[in-house]
C-alpha positions, 0 to 999 in steps of 0.5 A, spaced: 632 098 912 637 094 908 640 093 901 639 089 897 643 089 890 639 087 884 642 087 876 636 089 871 637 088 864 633 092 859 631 091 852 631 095 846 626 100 848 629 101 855 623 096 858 626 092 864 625 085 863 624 079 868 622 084 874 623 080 880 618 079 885 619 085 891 615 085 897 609 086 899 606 092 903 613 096 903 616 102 899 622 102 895 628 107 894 631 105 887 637 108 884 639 106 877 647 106 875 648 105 868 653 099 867 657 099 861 658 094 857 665 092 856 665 090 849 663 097 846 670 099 850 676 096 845 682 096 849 687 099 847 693 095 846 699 097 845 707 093 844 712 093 849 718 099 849 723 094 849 720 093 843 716 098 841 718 101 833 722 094 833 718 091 828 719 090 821 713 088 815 716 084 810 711 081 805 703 081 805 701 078 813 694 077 808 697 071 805 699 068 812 692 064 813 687 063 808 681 068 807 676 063 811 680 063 817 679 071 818 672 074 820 671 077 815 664 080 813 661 077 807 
């Protein structure tokens, strides 16, 4: 017997897609571990504590780029 690790993604009805060819004639043995994807965790960020609560707002940091340089939806 011998391991072999394979990285399946599903669609959005849970349905594997691109099954890889398996062997012919012989039993399988899966075991599924959810990957999570990095994206939907945001990392949580947070300053230094040299300069934590330091910092001071002076004006509307809005006005900083224009409206079309921020991501905003439309």
């Amino acid at each position: 017997m011998y391991a072999e690790r394979l990285i399946l993604k599903t669609n959005t009805v849970g349905e594997i897609e691109n099954i890889p060819p398996l062997p012919a004639n012989k039993k399988l043995e899966a075991i599924f571990l959810i990957i999570d994807d990095i994206t939907t965790q945001p990392a949580k960020r947070t300053p230094h504590v040299k300069i934590a609560g330091k910092m001071k707002i002076i004006g509307n940091l809005l006005d900083t780029a224009p409206v079309t340089d921020w991501d905003f939806p439309q």
